[in-house]
C-alpha positions as CSV (number, residue, x, y, z in Angstrom):
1,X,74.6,80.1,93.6
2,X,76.9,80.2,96.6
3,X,77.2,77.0,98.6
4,X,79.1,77.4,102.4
5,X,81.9,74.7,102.7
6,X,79.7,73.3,105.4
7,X,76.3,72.7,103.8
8,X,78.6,71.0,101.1
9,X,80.2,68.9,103.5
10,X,76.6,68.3,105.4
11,X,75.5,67.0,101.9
12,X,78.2,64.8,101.1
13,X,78.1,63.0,104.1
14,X,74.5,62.4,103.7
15,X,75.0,61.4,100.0
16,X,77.8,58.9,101.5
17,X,75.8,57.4,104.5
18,X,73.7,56.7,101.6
19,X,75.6,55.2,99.7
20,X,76.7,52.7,102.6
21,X,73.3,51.5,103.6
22,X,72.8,50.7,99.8
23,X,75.7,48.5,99.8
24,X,74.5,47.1,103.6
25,X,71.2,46.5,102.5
26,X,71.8,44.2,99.6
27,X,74.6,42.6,101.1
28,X,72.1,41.3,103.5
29,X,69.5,40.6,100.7
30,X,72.3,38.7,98.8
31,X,70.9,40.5,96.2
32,X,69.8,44.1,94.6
33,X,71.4,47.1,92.6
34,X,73.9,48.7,94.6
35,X,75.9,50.5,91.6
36,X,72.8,51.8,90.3
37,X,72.0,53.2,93.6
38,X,75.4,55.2,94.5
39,X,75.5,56.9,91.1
40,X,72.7,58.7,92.2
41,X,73.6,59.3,95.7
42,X,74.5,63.6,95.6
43,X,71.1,63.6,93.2
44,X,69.4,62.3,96.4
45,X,71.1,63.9,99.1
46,X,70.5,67.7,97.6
47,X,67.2,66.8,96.4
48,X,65.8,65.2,99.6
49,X,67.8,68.0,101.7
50,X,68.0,71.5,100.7
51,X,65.7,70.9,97.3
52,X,62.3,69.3,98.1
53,X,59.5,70.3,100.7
54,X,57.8,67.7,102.5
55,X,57.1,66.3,105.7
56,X,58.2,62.9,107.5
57,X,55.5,62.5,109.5
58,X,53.2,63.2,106.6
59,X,55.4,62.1,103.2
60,X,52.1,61.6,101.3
61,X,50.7,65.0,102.1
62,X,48.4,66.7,99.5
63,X,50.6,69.8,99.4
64,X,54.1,67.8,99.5
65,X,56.6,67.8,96.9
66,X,56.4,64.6,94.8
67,X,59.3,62.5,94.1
68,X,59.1,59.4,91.5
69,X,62.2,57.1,91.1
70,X,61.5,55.8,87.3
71,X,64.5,53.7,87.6
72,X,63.1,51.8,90.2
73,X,65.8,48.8,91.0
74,X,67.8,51.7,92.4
75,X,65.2,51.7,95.1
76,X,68.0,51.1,97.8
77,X,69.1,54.7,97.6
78,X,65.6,56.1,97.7
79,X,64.9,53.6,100.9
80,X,68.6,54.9,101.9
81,X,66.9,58.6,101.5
82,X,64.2,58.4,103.7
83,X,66.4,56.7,106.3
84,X,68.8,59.6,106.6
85,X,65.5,61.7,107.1
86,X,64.4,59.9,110.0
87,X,61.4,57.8,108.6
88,X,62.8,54.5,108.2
89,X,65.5,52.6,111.0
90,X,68.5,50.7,109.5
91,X,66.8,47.8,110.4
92,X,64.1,48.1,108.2
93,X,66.0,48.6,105.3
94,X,68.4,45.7,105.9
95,X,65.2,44.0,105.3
96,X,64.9,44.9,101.6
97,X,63.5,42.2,99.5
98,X,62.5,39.6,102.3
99,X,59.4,38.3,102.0
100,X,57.6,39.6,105.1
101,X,59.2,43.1,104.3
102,X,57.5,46.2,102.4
103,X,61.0,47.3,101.7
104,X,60.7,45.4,98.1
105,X,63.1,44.6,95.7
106,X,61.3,47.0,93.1
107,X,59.1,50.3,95.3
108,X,55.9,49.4,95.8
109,X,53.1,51.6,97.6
110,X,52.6,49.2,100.0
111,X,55.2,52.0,101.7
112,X,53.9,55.2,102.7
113,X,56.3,57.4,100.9
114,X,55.8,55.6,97.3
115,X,53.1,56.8,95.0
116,X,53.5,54.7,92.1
117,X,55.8,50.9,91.4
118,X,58.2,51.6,89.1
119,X,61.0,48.9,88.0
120,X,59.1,48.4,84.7
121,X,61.7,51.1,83.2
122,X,60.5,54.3,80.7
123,X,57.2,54.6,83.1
124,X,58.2,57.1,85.6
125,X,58.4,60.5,84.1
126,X,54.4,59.9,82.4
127,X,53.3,59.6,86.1
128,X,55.7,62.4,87.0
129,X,53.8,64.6,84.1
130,X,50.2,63.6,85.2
131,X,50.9,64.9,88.6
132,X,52.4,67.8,87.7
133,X,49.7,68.5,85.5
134,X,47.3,68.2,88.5
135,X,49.2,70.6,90.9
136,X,49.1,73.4,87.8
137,X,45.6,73.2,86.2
138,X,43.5,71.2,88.7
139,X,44.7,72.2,92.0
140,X,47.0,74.8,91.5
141,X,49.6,74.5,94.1
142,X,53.0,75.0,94.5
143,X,53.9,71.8,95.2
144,X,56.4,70.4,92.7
145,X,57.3,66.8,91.4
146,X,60.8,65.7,90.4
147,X,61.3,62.4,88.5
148,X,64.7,60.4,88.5
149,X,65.3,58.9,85.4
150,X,68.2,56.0,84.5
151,X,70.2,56.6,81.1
152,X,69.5,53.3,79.6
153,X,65.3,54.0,79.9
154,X,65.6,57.0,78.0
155,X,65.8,54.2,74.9
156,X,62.1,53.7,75.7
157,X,59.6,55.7,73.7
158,X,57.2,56.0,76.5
159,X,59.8,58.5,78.2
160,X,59.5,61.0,74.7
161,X,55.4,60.6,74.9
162,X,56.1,62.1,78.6
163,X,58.9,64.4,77.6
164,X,56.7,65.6,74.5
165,X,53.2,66.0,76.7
166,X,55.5,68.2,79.9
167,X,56.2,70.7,77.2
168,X,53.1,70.7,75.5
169,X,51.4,72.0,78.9
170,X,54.1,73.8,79.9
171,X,54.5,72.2,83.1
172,X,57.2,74.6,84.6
173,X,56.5,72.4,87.9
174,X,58.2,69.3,86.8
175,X,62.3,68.3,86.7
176,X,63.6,65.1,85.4
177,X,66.9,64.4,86.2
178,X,68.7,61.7,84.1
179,X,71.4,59.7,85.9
180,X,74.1,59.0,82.9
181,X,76.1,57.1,84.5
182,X,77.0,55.2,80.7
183,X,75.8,51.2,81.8
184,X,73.2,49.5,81.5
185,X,72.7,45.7,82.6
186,X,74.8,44.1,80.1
187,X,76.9,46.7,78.6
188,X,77.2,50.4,77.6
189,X,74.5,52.2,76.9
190,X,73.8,53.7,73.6
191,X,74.8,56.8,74.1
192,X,77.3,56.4,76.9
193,X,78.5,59.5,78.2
194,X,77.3,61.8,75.3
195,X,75.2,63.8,77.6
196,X,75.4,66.7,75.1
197,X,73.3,64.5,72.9
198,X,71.1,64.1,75.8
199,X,70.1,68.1,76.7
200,X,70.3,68.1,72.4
201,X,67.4,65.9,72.6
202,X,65.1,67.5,75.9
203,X,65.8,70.6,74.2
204,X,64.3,69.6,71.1
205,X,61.5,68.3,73.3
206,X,60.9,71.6,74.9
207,X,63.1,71.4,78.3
208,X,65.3,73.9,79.6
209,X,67.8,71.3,79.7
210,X,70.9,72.0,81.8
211,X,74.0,69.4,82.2
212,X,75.5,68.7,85.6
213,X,78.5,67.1,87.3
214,X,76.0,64.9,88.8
215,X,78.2,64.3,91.8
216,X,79.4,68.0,92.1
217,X,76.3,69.0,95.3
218,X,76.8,72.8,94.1
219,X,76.3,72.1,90.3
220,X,72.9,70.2,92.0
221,X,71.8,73.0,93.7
222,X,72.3,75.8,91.4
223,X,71.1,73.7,88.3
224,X,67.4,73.3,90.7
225,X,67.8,77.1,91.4
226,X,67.6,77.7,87.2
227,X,64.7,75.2,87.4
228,X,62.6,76.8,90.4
229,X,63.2,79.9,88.3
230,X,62.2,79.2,85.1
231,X,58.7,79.5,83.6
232,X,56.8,78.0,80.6
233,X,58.9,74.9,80.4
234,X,60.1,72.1,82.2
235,X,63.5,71.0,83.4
236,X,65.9,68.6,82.5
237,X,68.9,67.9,84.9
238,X,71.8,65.7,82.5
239,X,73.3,64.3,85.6
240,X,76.4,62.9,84.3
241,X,77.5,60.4,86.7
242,X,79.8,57.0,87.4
243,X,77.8,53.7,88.3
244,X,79.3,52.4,91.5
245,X,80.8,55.4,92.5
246,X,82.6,55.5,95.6
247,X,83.1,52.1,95.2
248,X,86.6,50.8,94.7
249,X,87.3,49.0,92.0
250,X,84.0,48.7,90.9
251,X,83.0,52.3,90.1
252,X,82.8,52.8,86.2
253,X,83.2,49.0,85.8
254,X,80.7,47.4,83.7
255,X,79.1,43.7,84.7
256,X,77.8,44.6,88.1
257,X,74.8,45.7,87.6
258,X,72.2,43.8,89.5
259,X,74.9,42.4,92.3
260,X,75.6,43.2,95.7
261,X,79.7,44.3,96.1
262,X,81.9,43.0,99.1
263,X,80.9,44.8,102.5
264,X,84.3,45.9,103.0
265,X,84.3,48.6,100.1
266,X,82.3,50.8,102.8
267,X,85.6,51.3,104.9
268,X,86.9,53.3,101.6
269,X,83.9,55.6,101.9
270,X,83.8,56.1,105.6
271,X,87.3,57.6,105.0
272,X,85.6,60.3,103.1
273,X,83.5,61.6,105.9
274,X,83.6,65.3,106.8
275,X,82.2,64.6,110.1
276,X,78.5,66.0,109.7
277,X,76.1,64.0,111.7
278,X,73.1,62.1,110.3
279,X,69.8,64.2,111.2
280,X,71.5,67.6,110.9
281,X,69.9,68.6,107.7
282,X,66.0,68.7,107.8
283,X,63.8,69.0,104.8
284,X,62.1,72.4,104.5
285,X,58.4,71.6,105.3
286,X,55.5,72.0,102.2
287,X,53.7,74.7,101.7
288,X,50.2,73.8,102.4
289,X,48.1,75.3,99.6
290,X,46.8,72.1,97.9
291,X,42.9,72.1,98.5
292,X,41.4,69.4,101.0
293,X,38.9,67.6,98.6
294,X,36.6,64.8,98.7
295,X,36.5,62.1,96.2
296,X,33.2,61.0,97.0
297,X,34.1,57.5,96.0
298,X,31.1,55.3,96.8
299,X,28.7,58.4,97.2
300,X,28.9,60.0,93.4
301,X,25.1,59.7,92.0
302,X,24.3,61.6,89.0
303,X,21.1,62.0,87.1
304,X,19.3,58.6,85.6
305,X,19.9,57.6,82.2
306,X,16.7,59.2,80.2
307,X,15.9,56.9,77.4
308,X,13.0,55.4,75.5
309,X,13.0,51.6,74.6
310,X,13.7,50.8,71.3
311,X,15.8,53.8,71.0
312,X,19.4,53.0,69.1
313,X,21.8,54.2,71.2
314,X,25.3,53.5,70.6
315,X,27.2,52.3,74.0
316,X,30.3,54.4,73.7
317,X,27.9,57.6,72.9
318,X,26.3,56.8,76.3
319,X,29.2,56.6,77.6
320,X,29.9,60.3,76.7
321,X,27.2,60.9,78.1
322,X,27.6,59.4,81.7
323,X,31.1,60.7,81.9
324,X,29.5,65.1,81.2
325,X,27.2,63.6,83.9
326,X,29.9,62.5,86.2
327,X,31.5,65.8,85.5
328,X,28.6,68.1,86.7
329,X,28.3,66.4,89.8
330,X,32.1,65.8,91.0
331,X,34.6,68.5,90.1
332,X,37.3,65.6,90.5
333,X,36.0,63.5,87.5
334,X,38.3,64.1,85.0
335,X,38.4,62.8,81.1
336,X,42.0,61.8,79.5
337,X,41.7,60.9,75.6
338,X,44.4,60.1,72.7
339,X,42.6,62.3,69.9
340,X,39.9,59.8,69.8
341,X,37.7,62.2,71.8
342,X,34.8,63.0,68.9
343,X,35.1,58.3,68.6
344,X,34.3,57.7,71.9
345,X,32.5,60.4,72.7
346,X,34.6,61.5,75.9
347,X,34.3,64.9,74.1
348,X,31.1,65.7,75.9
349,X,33.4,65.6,79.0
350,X,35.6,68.5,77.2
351,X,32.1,70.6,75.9
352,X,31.0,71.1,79.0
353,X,34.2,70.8,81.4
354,X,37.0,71.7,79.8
355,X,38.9,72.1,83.1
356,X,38.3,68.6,83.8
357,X,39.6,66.8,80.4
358,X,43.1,66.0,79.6
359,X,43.8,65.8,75.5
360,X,47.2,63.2,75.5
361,X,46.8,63.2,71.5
362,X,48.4,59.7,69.7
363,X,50.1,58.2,72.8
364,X,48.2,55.5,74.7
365,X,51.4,54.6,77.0
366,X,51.3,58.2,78.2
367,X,47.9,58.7,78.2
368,X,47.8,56.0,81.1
369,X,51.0,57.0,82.4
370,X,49.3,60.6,83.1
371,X,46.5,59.3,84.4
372,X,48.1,57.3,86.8
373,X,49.6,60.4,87.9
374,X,46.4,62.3,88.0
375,X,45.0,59.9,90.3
376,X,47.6,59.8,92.9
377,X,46.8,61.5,96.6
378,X,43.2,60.7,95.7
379,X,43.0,64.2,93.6
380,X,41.3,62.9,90.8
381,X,39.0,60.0,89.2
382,X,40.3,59.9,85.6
383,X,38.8,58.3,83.2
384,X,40.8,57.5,80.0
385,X,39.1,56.8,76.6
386,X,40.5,55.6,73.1
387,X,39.6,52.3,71.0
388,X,40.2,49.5,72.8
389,X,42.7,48.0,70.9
390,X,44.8,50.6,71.2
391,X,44.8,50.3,75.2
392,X,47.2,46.7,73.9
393,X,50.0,49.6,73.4
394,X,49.5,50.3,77.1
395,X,49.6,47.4,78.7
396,X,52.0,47.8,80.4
397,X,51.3,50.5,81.9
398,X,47.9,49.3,82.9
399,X,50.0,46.0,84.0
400,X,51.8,48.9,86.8
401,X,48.9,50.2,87.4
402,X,47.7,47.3,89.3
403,X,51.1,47.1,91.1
404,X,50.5,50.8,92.0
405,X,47.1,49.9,93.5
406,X,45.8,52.7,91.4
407,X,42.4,54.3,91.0
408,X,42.5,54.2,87.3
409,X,39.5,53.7,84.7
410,X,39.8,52.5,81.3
411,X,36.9,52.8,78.7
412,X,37.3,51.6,75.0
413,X,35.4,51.6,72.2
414,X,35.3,50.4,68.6
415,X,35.2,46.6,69.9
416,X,35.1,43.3,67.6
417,X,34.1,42.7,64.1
418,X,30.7,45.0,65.0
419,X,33.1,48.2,64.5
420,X,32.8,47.0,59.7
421,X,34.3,49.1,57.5
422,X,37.6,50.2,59.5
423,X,39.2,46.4,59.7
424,X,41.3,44.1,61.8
425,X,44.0,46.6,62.7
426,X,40.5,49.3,64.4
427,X,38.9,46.0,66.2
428,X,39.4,45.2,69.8
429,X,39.6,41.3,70.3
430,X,41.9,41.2,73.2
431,X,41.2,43.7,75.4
432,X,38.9,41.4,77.4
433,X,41.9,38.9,78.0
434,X,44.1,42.0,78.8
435,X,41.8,43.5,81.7
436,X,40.5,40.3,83.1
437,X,44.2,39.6,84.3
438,X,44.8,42.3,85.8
439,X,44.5,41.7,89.8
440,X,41.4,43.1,91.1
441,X,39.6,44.7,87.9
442,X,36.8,45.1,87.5
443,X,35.8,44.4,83.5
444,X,32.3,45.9,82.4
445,X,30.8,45.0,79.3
446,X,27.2,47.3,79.1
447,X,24.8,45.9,76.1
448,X,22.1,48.9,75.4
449,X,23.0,52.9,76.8
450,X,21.1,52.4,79.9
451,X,23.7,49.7,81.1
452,X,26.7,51.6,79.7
453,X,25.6,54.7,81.8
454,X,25.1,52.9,85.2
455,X,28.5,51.2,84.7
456,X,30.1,54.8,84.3
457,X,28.5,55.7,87.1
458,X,30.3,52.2,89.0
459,X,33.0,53.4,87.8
460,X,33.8,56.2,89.3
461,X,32.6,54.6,92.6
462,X,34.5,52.0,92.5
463,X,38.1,51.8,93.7
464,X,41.1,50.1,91.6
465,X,41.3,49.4,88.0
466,X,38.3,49.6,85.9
467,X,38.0,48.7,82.1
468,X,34.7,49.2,80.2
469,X,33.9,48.0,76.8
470,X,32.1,50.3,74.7
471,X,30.8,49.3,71.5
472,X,30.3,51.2,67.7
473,X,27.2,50.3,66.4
474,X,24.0,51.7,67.5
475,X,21.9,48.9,69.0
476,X,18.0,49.7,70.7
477,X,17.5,50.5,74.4
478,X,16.7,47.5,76.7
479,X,16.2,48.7,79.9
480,X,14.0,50.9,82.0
481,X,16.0,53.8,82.7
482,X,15.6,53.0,86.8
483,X,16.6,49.6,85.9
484,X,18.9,48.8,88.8
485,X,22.6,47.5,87.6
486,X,25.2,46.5,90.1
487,X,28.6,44.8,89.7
488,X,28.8,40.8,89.8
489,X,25.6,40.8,88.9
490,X,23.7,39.4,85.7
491,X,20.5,40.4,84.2
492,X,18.2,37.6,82.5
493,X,16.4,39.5,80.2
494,X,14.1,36.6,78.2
495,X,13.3,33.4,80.2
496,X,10.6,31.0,80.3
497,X,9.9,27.9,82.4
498,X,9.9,25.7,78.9
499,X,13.1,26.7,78.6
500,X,15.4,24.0,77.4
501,X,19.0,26.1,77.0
502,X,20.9,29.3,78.1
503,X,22.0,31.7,75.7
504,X,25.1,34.6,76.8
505,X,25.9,37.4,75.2
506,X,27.0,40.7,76.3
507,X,26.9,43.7,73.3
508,X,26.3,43.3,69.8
509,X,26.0,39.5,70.5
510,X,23.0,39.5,73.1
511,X,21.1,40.9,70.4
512,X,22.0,38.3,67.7
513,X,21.0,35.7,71.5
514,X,17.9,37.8,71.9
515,X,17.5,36.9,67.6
516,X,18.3,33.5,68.2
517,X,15.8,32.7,71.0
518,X,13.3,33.9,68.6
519,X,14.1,31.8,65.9
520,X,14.7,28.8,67.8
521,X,11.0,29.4,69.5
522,X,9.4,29.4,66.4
523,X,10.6,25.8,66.1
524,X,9.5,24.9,69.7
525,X,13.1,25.4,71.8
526,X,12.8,27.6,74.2
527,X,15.9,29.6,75.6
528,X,17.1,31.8,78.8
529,X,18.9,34.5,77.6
530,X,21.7,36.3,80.0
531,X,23.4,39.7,79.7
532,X,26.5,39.2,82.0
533,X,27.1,43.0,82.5
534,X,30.3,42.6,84.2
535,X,32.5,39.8,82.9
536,X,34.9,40.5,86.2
537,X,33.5,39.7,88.4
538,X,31.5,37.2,86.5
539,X,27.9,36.7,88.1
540,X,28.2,32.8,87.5
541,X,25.7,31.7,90.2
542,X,22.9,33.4,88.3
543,X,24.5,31.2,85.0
544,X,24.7,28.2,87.1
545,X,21.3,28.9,88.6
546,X,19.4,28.8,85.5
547,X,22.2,26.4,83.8
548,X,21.0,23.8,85.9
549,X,17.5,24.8,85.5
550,X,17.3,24.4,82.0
551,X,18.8,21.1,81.9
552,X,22.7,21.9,81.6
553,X,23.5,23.5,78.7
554,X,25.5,26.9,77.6
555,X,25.6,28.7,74.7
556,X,28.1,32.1,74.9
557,X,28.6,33.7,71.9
558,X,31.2,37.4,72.2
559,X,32.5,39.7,69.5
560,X,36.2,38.8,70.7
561,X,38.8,36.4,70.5
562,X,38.3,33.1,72.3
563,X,41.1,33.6,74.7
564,X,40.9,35.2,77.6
565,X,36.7,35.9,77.1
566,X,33.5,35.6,77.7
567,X,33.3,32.1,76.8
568,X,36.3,30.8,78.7
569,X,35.2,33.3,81.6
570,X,31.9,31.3,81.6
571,X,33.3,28.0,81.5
572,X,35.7,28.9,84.2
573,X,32.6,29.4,86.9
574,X,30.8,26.7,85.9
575,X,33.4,24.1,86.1
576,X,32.5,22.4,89.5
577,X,29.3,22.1,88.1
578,X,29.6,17.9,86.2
579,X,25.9,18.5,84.8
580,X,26.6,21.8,82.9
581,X,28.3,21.7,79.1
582,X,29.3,25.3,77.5
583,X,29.7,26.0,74.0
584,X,31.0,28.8,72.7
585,X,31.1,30.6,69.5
586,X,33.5,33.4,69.3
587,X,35.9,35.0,65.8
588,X,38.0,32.7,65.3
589,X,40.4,34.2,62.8
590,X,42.5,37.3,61.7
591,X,38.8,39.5,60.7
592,X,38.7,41.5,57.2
593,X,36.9,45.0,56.7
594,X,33.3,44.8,55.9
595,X,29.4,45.9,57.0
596,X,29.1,45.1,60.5
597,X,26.6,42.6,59.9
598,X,27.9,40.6,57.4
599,X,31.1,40.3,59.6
600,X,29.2,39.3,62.1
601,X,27.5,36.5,60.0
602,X,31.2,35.5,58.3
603,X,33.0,35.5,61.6
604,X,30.4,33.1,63.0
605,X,28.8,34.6,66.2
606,X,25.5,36.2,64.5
607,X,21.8,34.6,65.5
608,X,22.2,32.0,62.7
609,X,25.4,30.6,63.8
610,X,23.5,30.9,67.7
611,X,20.7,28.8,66.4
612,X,23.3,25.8,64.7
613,X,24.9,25.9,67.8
614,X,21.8,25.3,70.0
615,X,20.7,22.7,67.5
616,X,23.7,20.5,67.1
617,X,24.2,20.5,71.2
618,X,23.9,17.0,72.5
């Protein structure tokens, strides 16, 4: 590829007005990542000027080339970017990290031009996959997504999961460009400069993998000419770069990661100038060819659940169930599993859409990183599925999620003890604790199919992160299948005005409630019994309601650990309340393999332990 002297020169300049604001704008924050920023200054200034398509007055565009900075505390050379292309003033980004400033230490989308926070390194090129997975197979456009990836987070196995699912699907859309500039935060990284060992190993992943000067601008362009041109595979640009450079005495010099350097060391890089003026290159604009779509978030409805009482019904197979309903009635509900799909009964997503289902095999980090991805620019609702305790591997992910605002639903199955045979290392007792901390989840715990289909449904009319808890066993059908449900609130399904105590359960263990109350009204104690449905938000003012009622006491009883659960969820909204007691029974130890019901019995939440409870509460 042949570059003119002056579009080399245009790009230089660009790449070293860059580099200066990075060094302005954490001199003035006092803090920030200034050398991690001007390695990657010539990536920048040929990708986000002769290389990508969007549009500044429209960065977020449908059809717009995607760009996702995995090593996110280089932001100031991304915010330096989209100053050189008119979007932000210098004064905005001399306001990076204050606290009344969207120009954060770490990108956020609080900005218009972010999709996704990254900081939390090895997450950006999952994200990057699930969007490029979206503009080939879902809405086949040519809009094309480029990931920046530091050195040091290529030690993280979430980046191989990515690297390992791009070249599964062939996603010829995506590049990832790794910025070797050989330090990390404390010293070399492993491999240093061996960027040979680097293409060796996106090779063996399934990249055309192409090594670069990484501050030569015509090794940039020609290496993103290969990758526009080549099919069936991905790209991977092996930048090989210095940390700091341009900055003397500092470029290739290790403990200054993290630090702002003195402002003077812009003067040296002023001197390099060719004379090009800022706003002289323009991006080239997208090709609009990504289809205008419609969520229908808040308006989805699909057919009612059709049931018979008594009917056993395992939650996660009505789960399945909703989610092939979902499917039928909004193209943009889509189903991401880890090779769990025939468990938890996504598969019925994949029978009857398979357009719309995403197999991630064994890799929960990317299976939320690509969902997070799929999600972004409001194309899609995903749904991901596996056990729950294998969404623990994710949590991080799930953690940036949150941070990323994102529209992302989480549904796992084979939950507590109730699962038997398959043992501790198969049952979920955490995932409760995990999703209720996440900032505005929403935590659904369905007891009978109906319930489990109607939260589905929430679901995918509900905006943010969503976590439902699916269960193994096959329990009977409670409710009428028009039985209204709706989040925050609680359904009291036995009551009585003798009643003289509340019972809570949500799954397996509102059965063993539902045992107890008979039991205990054999010998003349009467109880309320409440299915929560969502445990976030908890409907405690139905609790309280009929707490108080019956004279202040509180039995919950959950297949989970006591941390971060039911119980402690339920004591939480009733604390104001000085006449109200709660006990709770919950496992209380490391479980063992066994028959569901005799690890239900052992681990001390089943209807007999319920009744000893109710018994010995004074």
């Amino acid at each position: 590829m042949t570059v003119s002297e002056q579009l080399r020169h245009d790009l230089e300049d660009a790449a070293n007005r860059m580099r200066i604001s990075s060094i302005e704008m954490t001199c003035a924050s006092k803090s920030g990542h200034p050398t991690s920023s001007t390695s990657a200054a010539e990536i920048m200034s040929t990708l986000f000027f002769s290389e990508m398509k969007y549009d500044v007055a429209e960065p977020k565009s449908a059809s717009a080339d995607r760009f996702i900075l995995s090593k996110g505390h280089a932001c100031p050379i991304l915010y330096a970017a989209w100053e050189e292309a008119g979007l932000l003033s210098h004064e905005q980004v001399l306001s990076l990290r204050k606290i009344d400033s969207d120009i954060e230490g770490h990108p956020t989308p609080r900005l218009n031009f972010i999709d996704v926070a990254t900081g939390s390194l090895g997450q950006g090129l999952g994200v990057a996959t699930g969007m490029a997975y979206v503009g080939k197979y879902i809405d086949k456009a040519s809009y094309r997504v480029f990931c920046l990836l530091g050195d040091g987070e290529s030690a993280e196995g979430s980046v191989w999961e990515a690297a390992a699912f791009a070249s599964i699907y062939k996603l010829d859309n995506l590049v990832a460009i790794v910025d070797v500039n050989r330090l990390g935060q404390s010293q070399a990284t492993s491999l240093g400069h061996d960027v040979e060992t680097y293409k060796a190993r996106f090779a063996a992943f399934g990249f055309n993998a192409i090594i670069v000067d990484g501050h030569n601008v015509e090794e940039l362009l020609a290496a993103y000419e290969t990758a526009r041109n080549t099919k069936g595979k991905p790209t991977a640009l092996i930048a090989k770069t210095l940390k700091g450079k341009g900055i003397e005495g500092i470029e290739n010099e290790d403990n200054w990661h993290g630090k702002p350097v003195p402002a003077e060391t812009i003067n040296a890089i002023k001197a390099r100038f060719h004379g090009s003026q800022k706003g002289k290159l323009v991006a080239q604009k997208p090709i609009n060819d990504a289809p205008a779509i419609d969520l229908h978030v808040g308006s989805t409805k699909m057919p009612a659940p059709e049931y018979k009482k008594g009917d056993k019904v395992a939650t996660r197979a009505a789960y399945g169930t909703a989610l092939a309903k979902l499917g039928d009635v909004n193209p943009r509900v889509i189903g991401l599993d880890g090779d769990t799909k025939n468990s938890t009964f996504s598969e019925k997503l994949l029978k009857k859409h398979p357009d719309q289902f995403i197999e991630c095999f064994i890799a929960e980090q990317n299976l939320v990183g690509v969902a997070v991805g799929a999600q972004c620019r409001d194309r899609t609702i995903p749904f991901t599925s596996t056990f729950a305790a294998f969404f623990t591997r994710a949590t991080d992910q799930i953690r940036m999620a949150a941070v990323s605002f994102a529209n992302l639903k989480c549904v796992g199955s084979h939950v507590g003890v109730s699962i038997g045979e398959d043992g501790p290392s198969q049952m979920a007792l955490e995932d409760l604790a995990i999703f209720r901390t996440i900032p505005g989840a929403t935590v659904f715990y369905p007891t009978d199919a109906v319930s489990a289909e109607r939260a589905t449904e929430l679901a995918a009319n509900t905006k943010g992160v969503v976590f439902i808890r699916t269960g193994r066993p096959a329990l009977p059908v409670l409710y009428d299948n028009e039985e209204p449900f709706h989040i925050g609130q609680a359904k009291v399904v036995k009551q009585s005005a003798e009643d003289k105590i509340v019972l809570v359960g949500s799954g397996v263990t509102l059965y063993e409630s539902l045992k107890a109350a008979e039991e205990l009204e054999k010998e003349g104690i009467h109880a309320t019994v409440i299915d929560p449905f969502t445990i976030k938000p908890l409907d405690g003012k139905t609790i309280a309601e009929h707490a108080l009622r019956v004279g202040g006491r509180v039995v919950t009883t959950e297949d989970h650990y006591a941390a971060g659960g039911i119980g402690e969820a339920v004591s939480a909204a009733l604390a104001d309340y000085p006449t109200i007691r709660v006990r709770s029974l919950y496992v209380k130890e490391v479980p063992r393999s066994g028959p569901p019901d005799a690890l239900v019995d052992l681990y001390g939440i089943s209807a007999r332990h319920i009744v000893a409870a109710v018994k010995n509460f004074h």
